[in-house]
LUMNUGU-986738 format. One record per residue: chain; x, y, z of N, C-alpha, C in turn; residue in three letters; residue number from 1. Coordinates in steps of 0.02 Angstrom, whole numbers, plus 50000, padded with zeros to 5 digits. Layout:
// LUMNUGU-986738
A,X,Y,Z,X,Y,Z,X,Y,Z,ALA,NUM
...
This chain:
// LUMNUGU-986738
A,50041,49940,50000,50000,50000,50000,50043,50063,50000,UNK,1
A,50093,50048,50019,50146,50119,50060,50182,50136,49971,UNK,2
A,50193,50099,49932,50237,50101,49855,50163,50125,49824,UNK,3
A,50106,50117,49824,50032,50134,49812,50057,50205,49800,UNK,4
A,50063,50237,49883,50032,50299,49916,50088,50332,49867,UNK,5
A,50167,50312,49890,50222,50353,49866,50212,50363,49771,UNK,6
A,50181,50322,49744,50175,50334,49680,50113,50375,49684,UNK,7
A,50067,50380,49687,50021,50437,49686,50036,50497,49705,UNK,8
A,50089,50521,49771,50096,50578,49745,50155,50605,49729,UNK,9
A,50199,50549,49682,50261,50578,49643,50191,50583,49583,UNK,10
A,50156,50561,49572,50112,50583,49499,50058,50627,49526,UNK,11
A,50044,50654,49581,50014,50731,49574,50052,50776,49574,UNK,12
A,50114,50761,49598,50151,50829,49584,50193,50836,49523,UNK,13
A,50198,50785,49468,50200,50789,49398,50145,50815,49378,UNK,14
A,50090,50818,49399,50021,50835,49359,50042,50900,49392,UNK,15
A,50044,50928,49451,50054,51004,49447,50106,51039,49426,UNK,16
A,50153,51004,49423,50214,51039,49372,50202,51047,49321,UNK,17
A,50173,51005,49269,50141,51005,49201,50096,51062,49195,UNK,18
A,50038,51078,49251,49994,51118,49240,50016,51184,49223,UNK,19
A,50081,51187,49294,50098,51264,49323,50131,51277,49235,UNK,20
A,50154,51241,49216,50213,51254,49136,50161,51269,49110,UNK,21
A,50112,51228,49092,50052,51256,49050,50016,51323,49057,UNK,22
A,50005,51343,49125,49992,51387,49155,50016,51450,49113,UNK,23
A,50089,51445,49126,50137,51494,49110,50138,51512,49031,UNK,24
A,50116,51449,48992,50129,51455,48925,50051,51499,48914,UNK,25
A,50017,51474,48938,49951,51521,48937,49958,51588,48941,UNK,26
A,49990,51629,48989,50003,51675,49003,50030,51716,48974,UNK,27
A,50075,51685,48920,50120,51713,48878,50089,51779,48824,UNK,28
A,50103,51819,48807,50086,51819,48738,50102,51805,48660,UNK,29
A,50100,51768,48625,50109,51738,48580,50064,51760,48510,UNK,30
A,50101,51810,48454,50073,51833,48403,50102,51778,48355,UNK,31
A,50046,51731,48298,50087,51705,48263,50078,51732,48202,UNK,32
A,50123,51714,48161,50126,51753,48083,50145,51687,48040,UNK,33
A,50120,51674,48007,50147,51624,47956,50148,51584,47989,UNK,34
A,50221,51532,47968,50245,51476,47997,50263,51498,48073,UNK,35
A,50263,51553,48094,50312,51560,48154,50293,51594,48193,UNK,36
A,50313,51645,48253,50276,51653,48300,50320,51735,48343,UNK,37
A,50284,51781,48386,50326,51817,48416,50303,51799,48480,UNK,38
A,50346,51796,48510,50326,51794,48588,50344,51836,48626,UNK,39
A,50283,51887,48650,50330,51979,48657,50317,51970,48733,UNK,40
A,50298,51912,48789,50320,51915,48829,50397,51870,48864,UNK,41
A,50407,51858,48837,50496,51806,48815,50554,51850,48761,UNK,42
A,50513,51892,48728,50532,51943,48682,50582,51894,48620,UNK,43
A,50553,51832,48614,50584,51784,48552,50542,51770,48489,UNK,44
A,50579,51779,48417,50529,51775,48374,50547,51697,48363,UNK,45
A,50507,51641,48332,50530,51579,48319,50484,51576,48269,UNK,46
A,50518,51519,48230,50513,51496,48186,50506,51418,48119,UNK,47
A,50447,51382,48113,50480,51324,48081,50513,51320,48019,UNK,48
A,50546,51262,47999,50543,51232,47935,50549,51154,47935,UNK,49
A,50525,51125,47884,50528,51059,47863,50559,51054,47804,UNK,50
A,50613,50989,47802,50643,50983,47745,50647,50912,47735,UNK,51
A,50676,50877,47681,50685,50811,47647,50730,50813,47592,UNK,52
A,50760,50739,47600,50808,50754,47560,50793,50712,47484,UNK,53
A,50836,50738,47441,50798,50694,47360,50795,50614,47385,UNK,54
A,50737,50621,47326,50727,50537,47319,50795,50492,47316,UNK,55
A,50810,50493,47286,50890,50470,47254,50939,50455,47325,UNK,56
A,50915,50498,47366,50967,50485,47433,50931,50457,47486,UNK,57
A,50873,50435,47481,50812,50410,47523,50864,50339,47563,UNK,58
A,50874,50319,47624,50913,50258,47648,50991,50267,47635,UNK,59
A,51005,50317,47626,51099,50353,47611,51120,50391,47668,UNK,60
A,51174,50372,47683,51213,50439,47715,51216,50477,47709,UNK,61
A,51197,50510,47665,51187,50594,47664,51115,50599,47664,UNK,62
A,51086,50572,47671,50989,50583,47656,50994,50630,47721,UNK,63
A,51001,50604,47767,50965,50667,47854,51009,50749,47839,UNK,64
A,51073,50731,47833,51110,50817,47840,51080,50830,47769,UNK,65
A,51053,50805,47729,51030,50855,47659,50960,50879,47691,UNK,66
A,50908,50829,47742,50873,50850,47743,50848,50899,47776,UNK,67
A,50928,50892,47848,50929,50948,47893,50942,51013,47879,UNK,68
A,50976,51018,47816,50996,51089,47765,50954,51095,47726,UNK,69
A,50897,51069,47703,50837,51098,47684,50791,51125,47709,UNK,70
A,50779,51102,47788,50726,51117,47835,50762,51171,47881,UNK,71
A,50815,51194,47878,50876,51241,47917,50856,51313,47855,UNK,72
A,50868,51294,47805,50823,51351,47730,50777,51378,47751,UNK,73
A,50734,51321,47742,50655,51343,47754,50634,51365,47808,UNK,74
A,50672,51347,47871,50656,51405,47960,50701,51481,47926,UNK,75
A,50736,51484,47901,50764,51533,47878,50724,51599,47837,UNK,76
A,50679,51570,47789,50635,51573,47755,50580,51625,47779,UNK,77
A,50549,51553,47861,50512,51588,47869,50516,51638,47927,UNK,78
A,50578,51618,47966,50609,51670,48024,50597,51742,47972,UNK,79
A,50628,51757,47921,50632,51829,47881,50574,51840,47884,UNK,80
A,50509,51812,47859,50450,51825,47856,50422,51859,47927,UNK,81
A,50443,51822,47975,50416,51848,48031,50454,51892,48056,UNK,82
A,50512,51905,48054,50519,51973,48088,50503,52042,48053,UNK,83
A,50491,51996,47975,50458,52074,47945,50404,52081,47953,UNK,84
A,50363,52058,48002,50295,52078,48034,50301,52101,48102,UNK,85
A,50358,52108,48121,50348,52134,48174,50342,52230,48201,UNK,86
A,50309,52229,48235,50268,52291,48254,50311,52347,48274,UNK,87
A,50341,52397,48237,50401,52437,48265,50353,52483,48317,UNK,88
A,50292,52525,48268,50254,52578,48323,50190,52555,48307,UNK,89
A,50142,52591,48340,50068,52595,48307,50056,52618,48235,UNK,90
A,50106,52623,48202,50095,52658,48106,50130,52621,48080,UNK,91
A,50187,52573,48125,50241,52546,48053,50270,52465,48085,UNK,92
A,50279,52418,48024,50306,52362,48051,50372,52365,48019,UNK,93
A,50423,52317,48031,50499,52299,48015,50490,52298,47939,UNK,94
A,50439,52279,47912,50430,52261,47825,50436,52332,47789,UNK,95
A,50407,52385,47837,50386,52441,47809,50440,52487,47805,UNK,96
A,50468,52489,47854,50541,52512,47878,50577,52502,47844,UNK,97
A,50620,52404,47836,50665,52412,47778,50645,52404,47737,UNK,98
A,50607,52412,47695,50577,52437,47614,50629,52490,47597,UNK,99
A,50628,52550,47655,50651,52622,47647,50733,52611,47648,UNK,100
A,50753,52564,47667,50822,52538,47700,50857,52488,47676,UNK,101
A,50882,52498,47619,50934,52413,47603,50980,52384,47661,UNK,102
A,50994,52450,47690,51061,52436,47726,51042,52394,47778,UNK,103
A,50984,52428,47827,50940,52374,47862,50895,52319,47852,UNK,104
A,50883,52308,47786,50855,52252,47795,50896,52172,47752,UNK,105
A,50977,52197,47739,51040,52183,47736,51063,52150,47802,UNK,106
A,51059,52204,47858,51093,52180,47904,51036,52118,47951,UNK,107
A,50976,52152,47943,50917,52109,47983,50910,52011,47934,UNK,108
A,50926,52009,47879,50936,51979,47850,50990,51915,47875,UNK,109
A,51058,51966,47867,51124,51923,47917,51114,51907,47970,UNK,110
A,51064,51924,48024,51052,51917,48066,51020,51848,48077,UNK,111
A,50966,51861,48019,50923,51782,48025,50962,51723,48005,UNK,112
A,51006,51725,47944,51045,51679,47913,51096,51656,47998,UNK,113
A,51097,51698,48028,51148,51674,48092,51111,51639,48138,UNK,114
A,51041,51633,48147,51037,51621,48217,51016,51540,48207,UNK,115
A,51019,51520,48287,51042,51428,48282,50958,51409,48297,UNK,116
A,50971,51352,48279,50917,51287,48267,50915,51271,48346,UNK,117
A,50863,51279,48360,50842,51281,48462,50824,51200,48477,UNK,118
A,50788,51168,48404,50750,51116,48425,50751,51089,48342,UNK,119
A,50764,51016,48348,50745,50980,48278,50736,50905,48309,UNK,120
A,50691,50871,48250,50664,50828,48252,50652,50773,48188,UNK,121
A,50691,50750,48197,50687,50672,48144,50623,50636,48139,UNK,122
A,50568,50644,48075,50511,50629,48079,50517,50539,48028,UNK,123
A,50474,50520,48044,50456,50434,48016,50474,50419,47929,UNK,124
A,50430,50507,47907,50433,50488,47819,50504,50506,47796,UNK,125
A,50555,50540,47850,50629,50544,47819,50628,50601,47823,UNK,126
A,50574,50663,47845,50588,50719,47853,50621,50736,47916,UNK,127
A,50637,50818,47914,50684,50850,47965,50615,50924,48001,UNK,128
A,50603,50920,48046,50581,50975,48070,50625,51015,48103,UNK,129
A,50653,51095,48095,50678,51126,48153,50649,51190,48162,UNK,130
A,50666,51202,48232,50639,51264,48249,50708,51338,48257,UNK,131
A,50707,51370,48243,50748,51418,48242,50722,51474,48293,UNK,132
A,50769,51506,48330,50750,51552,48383,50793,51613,48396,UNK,133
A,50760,51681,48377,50809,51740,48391,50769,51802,48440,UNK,134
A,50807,51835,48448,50798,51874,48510,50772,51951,48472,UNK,135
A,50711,51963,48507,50673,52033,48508,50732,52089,48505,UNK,136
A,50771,52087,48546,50833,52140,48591,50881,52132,48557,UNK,137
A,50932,52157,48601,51000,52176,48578,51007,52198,48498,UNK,138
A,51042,52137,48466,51057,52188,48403,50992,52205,48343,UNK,139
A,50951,52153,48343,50871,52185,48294,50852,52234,48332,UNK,140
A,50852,52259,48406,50805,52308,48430,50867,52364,48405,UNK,141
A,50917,52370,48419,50956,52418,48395,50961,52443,48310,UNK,142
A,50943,52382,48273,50922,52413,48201,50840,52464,48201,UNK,143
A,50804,52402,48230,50744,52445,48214,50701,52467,48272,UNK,144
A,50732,52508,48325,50707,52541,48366,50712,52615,48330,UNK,145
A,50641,52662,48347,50652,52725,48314,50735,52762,48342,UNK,146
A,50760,52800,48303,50827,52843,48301,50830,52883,48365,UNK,147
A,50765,52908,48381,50748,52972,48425,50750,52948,48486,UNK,148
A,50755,52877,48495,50771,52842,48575,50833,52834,48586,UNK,149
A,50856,52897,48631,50931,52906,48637,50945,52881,48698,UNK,150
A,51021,52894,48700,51042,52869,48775,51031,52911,48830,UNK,151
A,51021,52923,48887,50993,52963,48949,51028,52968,49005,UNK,152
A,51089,52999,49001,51136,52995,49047,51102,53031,49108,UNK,153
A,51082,53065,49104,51037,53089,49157,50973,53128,49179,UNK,154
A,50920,53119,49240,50867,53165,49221,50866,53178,49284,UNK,155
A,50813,53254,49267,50808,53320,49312,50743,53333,49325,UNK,156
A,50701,53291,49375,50628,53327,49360,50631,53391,49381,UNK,157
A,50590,53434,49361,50561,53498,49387,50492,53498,49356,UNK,158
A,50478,53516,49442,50422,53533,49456,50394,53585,49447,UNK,159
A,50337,53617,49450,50305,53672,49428,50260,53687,49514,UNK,160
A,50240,53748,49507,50230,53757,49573,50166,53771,49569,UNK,161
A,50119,53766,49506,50044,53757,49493,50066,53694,49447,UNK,162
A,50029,53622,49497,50036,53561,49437,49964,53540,49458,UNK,163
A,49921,53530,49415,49856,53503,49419,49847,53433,49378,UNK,164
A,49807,53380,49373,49807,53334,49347,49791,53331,49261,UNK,165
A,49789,53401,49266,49777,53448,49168,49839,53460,49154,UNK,166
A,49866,53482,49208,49916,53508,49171,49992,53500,49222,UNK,167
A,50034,53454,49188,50093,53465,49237,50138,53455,49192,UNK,168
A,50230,53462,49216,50259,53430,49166,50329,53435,49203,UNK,169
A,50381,53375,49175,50438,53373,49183,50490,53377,49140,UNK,170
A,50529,53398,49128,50590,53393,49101,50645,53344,49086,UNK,171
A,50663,53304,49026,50701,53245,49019,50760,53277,49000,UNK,172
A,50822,53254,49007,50879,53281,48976,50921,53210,48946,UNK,173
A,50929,53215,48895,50935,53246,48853,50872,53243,48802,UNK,174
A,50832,53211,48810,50793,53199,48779,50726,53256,48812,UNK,175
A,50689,53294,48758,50628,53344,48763,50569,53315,48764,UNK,176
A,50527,53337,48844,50460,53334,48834,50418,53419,48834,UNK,177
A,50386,53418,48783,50353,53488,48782,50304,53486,48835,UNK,178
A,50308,53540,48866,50289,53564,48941,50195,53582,48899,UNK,179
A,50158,53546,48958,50084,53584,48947,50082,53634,48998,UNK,180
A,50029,53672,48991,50004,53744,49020,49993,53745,49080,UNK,181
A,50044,53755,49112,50010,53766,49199,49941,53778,49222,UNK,182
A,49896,53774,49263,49858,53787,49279,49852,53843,49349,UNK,183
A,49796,53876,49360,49798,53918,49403,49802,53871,49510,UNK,184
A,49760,53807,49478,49769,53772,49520,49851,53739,49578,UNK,185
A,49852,53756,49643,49903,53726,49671,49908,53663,49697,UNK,186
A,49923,53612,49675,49932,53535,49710,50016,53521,49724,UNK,187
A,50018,53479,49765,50076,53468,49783,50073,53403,49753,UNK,188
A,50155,53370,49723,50168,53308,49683,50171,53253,49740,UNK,189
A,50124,53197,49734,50140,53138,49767,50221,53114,49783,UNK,190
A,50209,53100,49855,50278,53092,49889,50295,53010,49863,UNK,191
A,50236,52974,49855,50245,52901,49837,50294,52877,49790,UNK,192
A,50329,52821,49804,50385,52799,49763,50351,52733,49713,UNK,193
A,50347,52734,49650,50346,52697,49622,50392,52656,49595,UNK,194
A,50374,52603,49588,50463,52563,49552,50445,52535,49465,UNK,195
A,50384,52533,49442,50367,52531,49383,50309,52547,49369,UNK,196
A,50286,52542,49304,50217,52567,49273,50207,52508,49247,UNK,197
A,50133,52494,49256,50068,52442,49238,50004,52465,49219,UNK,198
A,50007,52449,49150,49954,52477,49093,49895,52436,49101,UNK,199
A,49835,52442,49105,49823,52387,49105,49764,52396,49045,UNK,200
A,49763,52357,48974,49742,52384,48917,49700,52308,48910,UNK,201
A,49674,52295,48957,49614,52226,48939,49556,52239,48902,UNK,202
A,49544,52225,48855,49469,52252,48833,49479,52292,48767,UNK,203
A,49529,52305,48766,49537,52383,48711,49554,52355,48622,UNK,204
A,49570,52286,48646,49593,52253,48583,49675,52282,48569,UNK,205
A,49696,52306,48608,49770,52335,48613,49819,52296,48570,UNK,206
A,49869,52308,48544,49929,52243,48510,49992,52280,48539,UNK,207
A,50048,52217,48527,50105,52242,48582,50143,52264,48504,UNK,208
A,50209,52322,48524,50257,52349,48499,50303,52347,48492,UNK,209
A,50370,52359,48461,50443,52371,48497,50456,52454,48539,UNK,210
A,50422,52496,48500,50395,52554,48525,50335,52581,48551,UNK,211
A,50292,52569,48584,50226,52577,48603,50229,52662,48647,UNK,212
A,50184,52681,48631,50182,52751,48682,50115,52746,48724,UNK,213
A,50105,52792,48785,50051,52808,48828,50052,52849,48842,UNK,214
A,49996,52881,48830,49970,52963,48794,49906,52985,48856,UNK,215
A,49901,53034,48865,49838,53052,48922,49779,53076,48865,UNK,216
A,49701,53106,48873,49677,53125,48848,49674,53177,48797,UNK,217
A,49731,53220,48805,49733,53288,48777,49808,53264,48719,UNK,218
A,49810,53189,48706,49864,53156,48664,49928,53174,48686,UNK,219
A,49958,53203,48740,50026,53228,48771,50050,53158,48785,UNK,220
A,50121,53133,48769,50166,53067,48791,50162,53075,48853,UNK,221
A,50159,53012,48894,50173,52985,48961,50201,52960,48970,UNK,222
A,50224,52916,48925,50281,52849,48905,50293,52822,48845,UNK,223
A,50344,52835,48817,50372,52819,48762,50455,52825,48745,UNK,224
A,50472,52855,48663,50559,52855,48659,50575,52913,48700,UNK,225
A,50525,52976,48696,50572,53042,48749,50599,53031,48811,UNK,226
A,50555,52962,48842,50567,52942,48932,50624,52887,48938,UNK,227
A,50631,52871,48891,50683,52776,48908,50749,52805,48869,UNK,228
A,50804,52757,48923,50865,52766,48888,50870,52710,48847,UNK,229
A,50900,52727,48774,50904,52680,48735,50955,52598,48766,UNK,230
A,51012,52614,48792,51037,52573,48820,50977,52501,48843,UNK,231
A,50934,52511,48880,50878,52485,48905,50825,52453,48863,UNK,232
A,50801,52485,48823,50767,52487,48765,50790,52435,48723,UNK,233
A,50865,52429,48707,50896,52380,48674,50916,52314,48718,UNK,234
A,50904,52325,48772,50936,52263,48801,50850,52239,48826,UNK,235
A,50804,52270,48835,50771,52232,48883,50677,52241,48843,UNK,236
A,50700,52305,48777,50632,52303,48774,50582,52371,48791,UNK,237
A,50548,52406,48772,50525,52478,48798,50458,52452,48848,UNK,238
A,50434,52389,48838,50387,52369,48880,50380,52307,48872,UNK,239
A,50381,52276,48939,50343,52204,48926,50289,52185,48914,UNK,240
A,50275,52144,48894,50188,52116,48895,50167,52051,48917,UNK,241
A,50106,52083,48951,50097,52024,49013,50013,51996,48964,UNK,242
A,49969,51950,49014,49910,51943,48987,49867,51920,49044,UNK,243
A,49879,51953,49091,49867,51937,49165,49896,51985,49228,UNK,244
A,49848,52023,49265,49874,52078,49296,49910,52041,49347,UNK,245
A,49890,51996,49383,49920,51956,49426,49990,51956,49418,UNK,246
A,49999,51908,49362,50079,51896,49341,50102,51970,49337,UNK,247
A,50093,52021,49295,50123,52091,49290,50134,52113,49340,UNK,248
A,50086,52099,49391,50099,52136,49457,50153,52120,49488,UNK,249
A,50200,52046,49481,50218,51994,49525,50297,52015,49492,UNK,250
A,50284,52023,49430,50341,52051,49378,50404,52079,49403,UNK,251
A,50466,52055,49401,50527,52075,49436,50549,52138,49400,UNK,252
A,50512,52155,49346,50536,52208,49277,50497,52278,49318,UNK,253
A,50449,52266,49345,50425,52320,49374,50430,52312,49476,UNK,254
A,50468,52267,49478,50486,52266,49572,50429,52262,49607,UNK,255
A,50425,52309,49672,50355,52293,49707,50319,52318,49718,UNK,256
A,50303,52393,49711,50261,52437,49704,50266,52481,49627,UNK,257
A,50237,52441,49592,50220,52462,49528,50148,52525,49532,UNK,258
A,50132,52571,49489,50075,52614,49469,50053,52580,49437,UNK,259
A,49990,52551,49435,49940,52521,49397,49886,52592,49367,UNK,260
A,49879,52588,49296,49825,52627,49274,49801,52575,49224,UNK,261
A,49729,52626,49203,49675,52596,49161,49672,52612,49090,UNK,262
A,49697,52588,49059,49687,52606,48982,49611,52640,48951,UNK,263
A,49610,52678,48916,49534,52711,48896,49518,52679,48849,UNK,264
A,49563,52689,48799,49577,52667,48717,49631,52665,48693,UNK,265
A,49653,52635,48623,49705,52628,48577,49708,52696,48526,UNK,266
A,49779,52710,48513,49768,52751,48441,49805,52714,48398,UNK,267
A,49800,52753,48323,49865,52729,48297,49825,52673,48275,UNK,268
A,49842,52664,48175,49828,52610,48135,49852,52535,48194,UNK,269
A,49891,52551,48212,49917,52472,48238,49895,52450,48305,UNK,270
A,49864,52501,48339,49836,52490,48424,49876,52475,48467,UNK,271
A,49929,52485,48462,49983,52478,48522,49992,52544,48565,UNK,272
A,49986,52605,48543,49957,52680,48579,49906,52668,48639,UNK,273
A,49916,52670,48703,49877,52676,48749,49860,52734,48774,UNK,274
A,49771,52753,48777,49779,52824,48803,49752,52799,48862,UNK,275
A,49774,52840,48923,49737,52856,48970,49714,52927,49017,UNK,276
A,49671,52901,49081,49637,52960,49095,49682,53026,49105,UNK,277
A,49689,53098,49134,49719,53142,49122,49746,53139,49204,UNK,278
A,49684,53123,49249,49725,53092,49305,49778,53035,49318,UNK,279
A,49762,52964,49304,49832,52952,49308,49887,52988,49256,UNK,280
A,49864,53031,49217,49946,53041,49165,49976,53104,49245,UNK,281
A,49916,53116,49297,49961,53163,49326,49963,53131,49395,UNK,282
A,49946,53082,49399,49995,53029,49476,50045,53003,49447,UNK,283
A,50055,52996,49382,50126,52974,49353,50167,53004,49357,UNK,284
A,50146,53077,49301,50196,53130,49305,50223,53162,49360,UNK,285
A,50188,53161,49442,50204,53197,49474,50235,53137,49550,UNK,286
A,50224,53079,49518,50261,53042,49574,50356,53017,49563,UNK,287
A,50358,53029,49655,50430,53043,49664,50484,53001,49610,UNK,288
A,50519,53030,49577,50569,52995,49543,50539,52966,49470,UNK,289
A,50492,52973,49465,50445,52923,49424,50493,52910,49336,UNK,290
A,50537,52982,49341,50571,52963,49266,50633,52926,49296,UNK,291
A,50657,52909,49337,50705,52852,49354,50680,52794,49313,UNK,292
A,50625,52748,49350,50619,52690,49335,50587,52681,49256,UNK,293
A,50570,52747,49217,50537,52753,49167,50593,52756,49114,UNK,294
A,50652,52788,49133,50711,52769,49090,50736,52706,49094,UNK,295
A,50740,52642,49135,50754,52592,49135,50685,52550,49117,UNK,296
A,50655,52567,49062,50594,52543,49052,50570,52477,49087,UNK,297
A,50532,52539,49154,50496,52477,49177,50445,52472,49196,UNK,298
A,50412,52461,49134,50332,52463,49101,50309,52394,49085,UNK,299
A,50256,52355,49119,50209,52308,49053,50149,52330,49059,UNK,300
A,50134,52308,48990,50087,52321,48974,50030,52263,48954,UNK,301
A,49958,52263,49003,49921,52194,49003,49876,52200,48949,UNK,302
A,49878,52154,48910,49840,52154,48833,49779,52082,48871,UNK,303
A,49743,52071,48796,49721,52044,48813,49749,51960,48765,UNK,304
C-alpha cells in the first residue's frame, strides 16, 4: 500500500508541474505570423521549417544532413517572414521600415541567416523538422528601434509650482518633453515611490510593439522614446507584455510597488498607443522619481 501511496503523489506533483508550465505558457503572449511566432512576453521570434532530402538519397548517408539543410532554409525562410511583421510603432512594422532601408534590411537579413536551430526533430517519412530562435533585443532592437530613443545619461525633474492633473510637466535631459500649460490650480506632487508602470489595456483590443507610447487624453506622451534610455530599450525592450494583471503585478521588471492605470483606448493604425485618463497621466507625472524607473523601462503592458 505504502509504494501505492508514494506513487500517487510523485504523479500529482507531475500533474502540477505540468499544469503550472502550461499555466505559464498560457500566460504568455504569443502573436503568430505564418509559419512562426513572436513571443513579446519572452521577447523571442521563432520559427519552423521542414525539409527532405531527394529521392535518390532516400536510405543514404547523406539523406538526414541534406534534409537537415533543407529544413535549416526553410526556418530561415520563414524566420525573415516573421520578423518582417513585426510591430516597430502603432503606424509601422519591420517590413515597412526596411523597404526604405537596404542597409537594414541587409543587416536584419544576416542576422536571420545566423541564428541557431533551438529544436529539431527526425520525423518517420525521412523528414527533418527545426525550429529556429532569435531574440526581440539587443542587436534587431538596435536596428529597428526609432533613432529618437537616445541614451539618457541623466534626468532632472522639475516641478512646477501650479501642477494640476491637466496640466503638469517634467523635464528629460537629454531627451525633450514639451511642457503643457500650467494651471491656476496649486497641488503638491505625490511623495509616493513607484518602482514601475502597469498599463492595464484589457478590453481595448490593444497589440504589443517594439515602441509603444502612453498618451493622456489631451494626446501629450506619458511613456514612450522621449522617457527611456536607449541602452535599456535595446537590452530589455520599451515594455513588457503580460496577459494577466496578477503575473504583471508579481513582475521583477517592474519590482514591488508598481503604478497600475487603466487604459481608455488605443490610437494609431496598429493599436499599440495607449491612452489614458488625464488623472493618472498626473499621479505618474508627478510621482517621486517616476522618470528614474521610466528610463530603465519599467513598464508592462496587460493586453488581452
Amino acid at each position: 500500500m505504502k509504494k501505492y501511496s508514494i506513487l500517487s503523489v510523485v504523479l500529482a506533483v507531475l500533474l502540477i508541474l505540468s499544469a503550472c508550465g502550461f499555466c505559464d505558457e498560457w500566460q504568455e503572449l504569443v502573436e503568430n505570423i505564418g509559419n512562426g511566432s513572436i513571443n513579446w512576453t519572452k521577447g523571442k521570434i521563432q520559427a519552423r521549417g521542414v525539409g527532405a532530402s531527394p529521392e535518390e538519397y532516400y536510405g543514404k548517408p547523406m539523406a538526414r544532413p541534406m534534409a537537415l539543410r533543407a529544413a535549416r532554409l526553410d526556418a530561415i525562410r520563414n524566420l525573415l517572414e516573421v520578423t518582417q511583421g513585426v510591430r516597430i510603432d502603432s503606424n509601422t512594422v519591420v517590413k515597412d521600415f526596411a523597404v526604405t532601408n537596404d542597409v537594414i534590411m541587409a543587416k536584419i537579413s544576416g542576422m536571420v541567416k545566423g541564428t541557431q536551430i533551438v529544436k529539431q526533430e527526425y520525423l518517420s517519412d525521412g523528414t527533418v523538422e527545426v525550429t529556429m530562435q532569435m531574440s526581440l533585443y539587443g542587436g534587431f532592437a538596435q536596428l529597428v528601434l526609432p533613432q529618437e530613443i537616445k541614451q539618457v545619461e541623466s534626468i532632472k525633474p522639475v516641478l512646477s509650482q501650479t501642477i494640476t492633473p491637466e496640466a503638469s510637466f517634467l523635464s528629460v535631459e537629454p531627451a525633450k518633453v514639451s511642457p503643457a500649460i500650467p494651471s491656476k490650480t496649486v497641488e503638491k506632487p505625490t511623495s509616493e515611490i513607484f518602482t514601475g508602470l502597469i498599463v492595464n489595456a484589457k478590453g481595448l483590443n490593444a497589440r504589443p510593439a517594439m515602441s509603444p507610447k502612453i498618451i493622456d487624453e489631451n494626446g501629450q506622451e506619458v511613456y514612450g522614446s522621449a522617457f527611456v534610455s536607449r541602452e535599456y530599450a535595446v537590452q530589455q525592450g520599451m515594455s513588457g507584455y503580460a496577459k494577466d494583471m496578477t503575473v504583471a503585478q508579481s513582475n521583477p521588471r517592474v519590482t514591488n510597488n508598481p503604478l497600475t492605470v487603466k487604459g481608455l483606448k488605443t490610437e494609431g493604425p496598429g493599436k499599440a498607443d495607449i491612452v489614458i485618463s488625464n488623472a493618472d497621466a498626473f499621479r505618474l507625472r508627478s510621482a517621486f522619481e517616476h522618470l528614474s524607473f521610466m528610463k530603465k523601462c519599467r513598464a508592462i503592458i496587460v493586453v488581452d
